[in-house]
N, C-alpha and C positions, 0 to 999 in steps of 0.2 A: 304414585300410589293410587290416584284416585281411576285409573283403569284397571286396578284388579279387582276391587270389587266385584263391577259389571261381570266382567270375565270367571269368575269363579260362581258367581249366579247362571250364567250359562251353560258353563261345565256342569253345574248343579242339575240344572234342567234337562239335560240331555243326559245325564247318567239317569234319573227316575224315569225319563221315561224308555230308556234302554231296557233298565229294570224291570218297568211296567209289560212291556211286551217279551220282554225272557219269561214271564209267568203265562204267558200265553199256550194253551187256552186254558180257565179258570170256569168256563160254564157252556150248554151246548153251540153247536156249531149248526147253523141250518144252510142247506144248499138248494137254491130254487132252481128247479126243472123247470122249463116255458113250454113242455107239451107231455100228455095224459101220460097215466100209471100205467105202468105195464108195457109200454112199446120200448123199442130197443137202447134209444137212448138213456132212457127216463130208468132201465135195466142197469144199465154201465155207471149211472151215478151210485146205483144203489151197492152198487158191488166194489165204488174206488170208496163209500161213503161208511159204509162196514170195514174196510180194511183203514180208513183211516183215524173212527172211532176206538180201533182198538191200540193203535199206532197213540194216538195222541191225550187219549186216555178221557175223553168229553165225548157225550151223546153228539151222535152226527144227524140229523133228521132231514130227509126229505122232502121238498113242499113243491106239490105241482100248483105253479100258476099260469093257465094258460091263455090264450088269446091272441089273435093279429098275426098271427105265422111266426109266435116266439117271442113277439117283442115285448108283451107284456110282461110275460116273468123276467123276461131280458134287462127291461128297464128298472123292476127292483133293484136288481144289484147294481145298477149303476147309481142310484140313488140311495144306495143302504149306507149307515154310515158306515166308517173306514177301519174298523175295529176290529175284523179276522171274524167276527160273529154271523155277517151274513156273507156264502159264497154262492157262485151260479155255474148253470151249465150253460159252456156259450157254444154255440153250433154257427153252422153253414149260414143258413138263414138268417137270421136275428144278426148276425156281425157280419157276411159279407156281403147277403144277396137284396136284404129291405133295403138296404141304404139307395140303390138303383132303381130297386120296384116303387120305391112311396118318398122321393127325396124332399119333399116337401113335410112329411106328416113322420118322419122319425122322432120319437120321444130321447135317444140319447146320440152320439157319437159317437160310432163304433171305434174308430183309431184314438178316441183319447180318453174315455170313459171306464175303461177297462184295464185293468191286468189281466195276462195270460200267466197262472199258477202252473201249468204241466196240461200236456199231452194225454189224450185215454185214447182216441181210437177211431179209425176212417169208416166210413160207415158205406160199401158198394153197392152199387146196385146193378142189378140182372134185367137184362135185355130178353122179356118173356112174350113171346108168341101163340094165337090160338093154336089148339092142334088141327085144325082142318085147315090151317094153311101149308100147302105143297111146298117145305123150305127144310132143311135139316139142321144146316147151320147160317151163320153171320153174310156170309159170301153168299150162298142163294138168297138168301132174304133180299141182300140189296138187287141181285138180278132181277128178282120178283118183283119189288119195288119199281124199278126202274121202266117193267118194261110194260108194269101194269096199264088196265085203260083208264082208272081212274085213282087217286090217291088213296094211297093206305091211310088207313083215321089208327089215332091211338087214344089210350088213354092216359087220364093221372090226378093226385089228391088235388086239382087244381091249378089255375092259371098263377103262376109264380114259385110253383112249388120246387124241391130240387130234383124229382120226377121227371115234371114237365119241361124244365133247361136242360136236363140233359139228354135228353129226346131231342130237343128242336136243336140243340150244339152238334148231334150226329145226325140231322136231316139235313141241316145247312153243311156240314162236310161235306155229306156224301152225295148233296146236291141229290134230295128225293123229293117227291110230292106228297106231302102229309097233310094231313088235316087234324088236329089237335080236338079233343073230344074232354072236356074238365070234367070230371065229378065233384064229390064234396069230398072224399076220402080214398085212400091208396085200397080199400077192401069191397067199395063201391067201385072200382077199375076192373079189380081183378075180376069181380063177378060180371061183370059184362064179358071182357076176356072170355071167362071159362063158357061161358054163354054163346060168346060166337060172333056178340054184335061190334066187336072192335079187332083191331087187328091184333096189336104188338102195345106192351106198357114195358116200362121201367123203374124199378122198385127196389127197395132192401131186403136184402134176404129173408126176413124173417114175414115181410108182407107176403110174398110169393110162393115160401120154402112150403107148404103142405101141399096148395094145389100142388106145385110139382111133383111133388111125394109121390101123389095121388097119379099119376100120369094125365091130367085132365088140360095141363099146360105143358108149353118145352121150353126150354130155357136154353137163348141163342149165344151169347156174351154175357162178360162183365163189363161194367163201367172204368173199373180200376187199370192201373198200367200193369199189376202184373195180377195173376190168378189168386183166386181166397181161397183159404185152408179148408174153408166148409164145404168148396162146391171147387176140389181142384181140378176135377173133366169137364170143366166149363172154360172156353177158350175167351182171353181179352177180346173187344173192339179194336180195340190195337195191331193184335195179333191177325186180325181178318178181314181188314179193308181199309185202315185209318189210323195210320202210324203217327205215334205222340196224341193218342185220346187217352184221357185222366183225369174223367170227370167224377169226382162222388163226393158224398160229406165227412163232414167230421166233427169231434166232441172235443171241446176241449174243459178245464176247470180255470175259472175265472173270478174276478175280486172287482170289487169298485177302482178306479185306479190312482183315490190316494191311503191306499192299502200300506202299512208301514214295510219299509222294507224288511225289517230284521222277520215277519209275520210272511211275507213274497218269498224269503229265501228257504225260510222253515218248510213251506207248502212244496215249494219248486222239488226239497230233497224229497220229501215224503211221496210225493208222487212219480216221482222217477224210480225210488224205492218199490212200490206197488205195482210199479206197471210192467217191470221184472220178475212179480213173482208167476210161477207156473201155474198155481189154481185159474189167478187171476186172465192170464193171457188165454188159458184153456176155456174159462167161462167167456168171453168176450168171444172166440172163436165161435161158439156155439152159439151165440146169439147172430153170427153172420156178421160180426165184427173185426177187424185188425184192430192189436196194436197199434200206437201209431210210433213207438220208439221216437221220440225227436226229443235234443235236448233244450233244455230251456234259453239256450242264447241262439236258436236258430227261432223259437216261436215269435218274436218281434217281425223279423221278416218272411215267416212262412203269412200271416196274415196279410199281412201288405201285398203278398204277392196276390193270395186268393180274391184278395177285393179287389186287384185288376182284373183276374181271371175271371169272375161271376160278373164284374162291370161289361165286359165283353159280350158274355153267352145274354146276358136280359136284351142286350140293344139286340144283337141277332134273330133274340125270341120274342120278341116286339112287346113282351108280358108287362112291360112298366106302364104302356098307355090302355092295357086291359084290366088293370088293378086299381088305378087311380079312379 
């Protein structure tokens, strides 16, 4: 007898707080973005962030906290307590690529700090060239490159950025001679670009998409393995010199990661719910975004893989002993 006591106080305890998180959620829900309003990510929160407020029935609020290439807002949620009340947008950067650029000076742990809630969407980017360079597509370009007398320079938001790796991952394939040119930002590239003074950047659609509009740039590839729905006469890297290239980012929705489960599996459905609807996939498109359709028992090992993959392209791009 005197073990059921204990055992029925346990039972006790674990059905309240069963209970406790079946009333979830009871008051707003805030989701930290780690980079500025308005840019395409910080877009795709706001729009799983709206369908989720109205899905769950609590204000969903946005909070851009930014700094350090993401890791500051990054690092809230790994330190917010574990309540369903604070969630974040984890990206490329902040979870697969600082950990390699700054391994000394990361404030969390990307592989254990974290839950991955659901999948929103990869984010490519377009391989854009000045127009006064004599090239049409992907395959001249490398000609040109190759046979130039001095190296192509390019641009991008910076040394370590996802820009800049995946520029120097398709220089070191394609064995070119570059010279890498940093700004402070993806629209301080372009304007050189369209200026004349750099050769070729690599960017997210939405960085790029008007100068192109405008004919003042041309747009040579995508980064991604297969073509985007925004810009489908635009041919892969893949498809034009560089079989199995599959570089670009991505968005995912994330939690502290001792987030309760029964609060993990609630979010898993709702978001796999959302990212099926048509407004939604059709608004993401237009922002130069994919879907990223993955279900939630493949995101443990789609991350593990990308943090090998980005561990790769920084040592390539030497970018970790020019950030430190």
């Amino acid at each position: 007898m005197k073990y059921i006591a204990p055992f029925f106080a346990l039972f006790a305890l674990l059905a309240s707080s069963v209970s406790a998180y079946a009333e979830w959620p009871e008051r707003p829900i805030k989701i930290m973005v780690p980079f500025p309003a308005g840019n395409s990510s910080d877009v795709s929160m706001r729009i799983l962030g709206e369908k989720l407020e109205s899905r769950l029935g609590q204000p969903v609020v946005i909070e851009n906290k930014v700094g350090a290439g993401g890791t500051i807002g990054t690092a809230a949620v790994a330190n917010a307590a574990p309540d369903g009340y604070t969630l974040g947008m984890g990206s490329t950067g902040p979870l697969s690529i600082g950990q390699w650029l700054r391994p000394d000076s990361m404030p969390y742990n990307p592989s254990k700090d974290f839950v991955a809630l659901g999948a929103v969407a990869y984010a490519p980017q377009v391989l854009t060239v000045r127009n006064s360079l004599p090239v049409a597509n992907f395959k001249e370009f490398l000609e040109y490159a190759r046979k130039a007398s001095k190296p192509v320079n390019y641009g991008s938001s910076g040394n370590g950025t996802t820009p800049h790796l995946v520029i120097a991952k398709m220089v070191s394939d394609a064995k070119l001679n570059a010279e890498h040119i940093p700004f402070q930002g993806g629209s301080q590239a372009l304007m050189s670009l369209v200026g004349g003074q750099i050769d070729f950047i690599s960017d997210n659609v939405p960085v790029v998409q008007s100068a192109l509009n405008s004919g003042r740039v041309k747009a040579l590839a995508v980064s991604s393995a297969k073509r985007i729905p925004s810009m489908p006469e635009v041919p892969t890297i893949a498809e034009q010199g560089i079989p199995g290239f599959d570089y670009q980012g991505w968005i995912l929705l994330v939690g502290p990661s001792k987030l309760p489960p029964a609060i993990v599996a609630r979010l898993n459905e709702e978001v796999e719910v959302i990212m099926k609807m048509p407004d939604v996939r059709k608004r993401l498109n237009d922002l130069g975004l994919q879907p990223m359709d993955m279900p939630k028992s493949e995101l443990t090992g789609f991350l593990v893989a990308e943090s090998n993959k980005w561990r790769e392209v920084v040592k390539v791009s030497g970018a970790a002993e020019t950030t430190r």
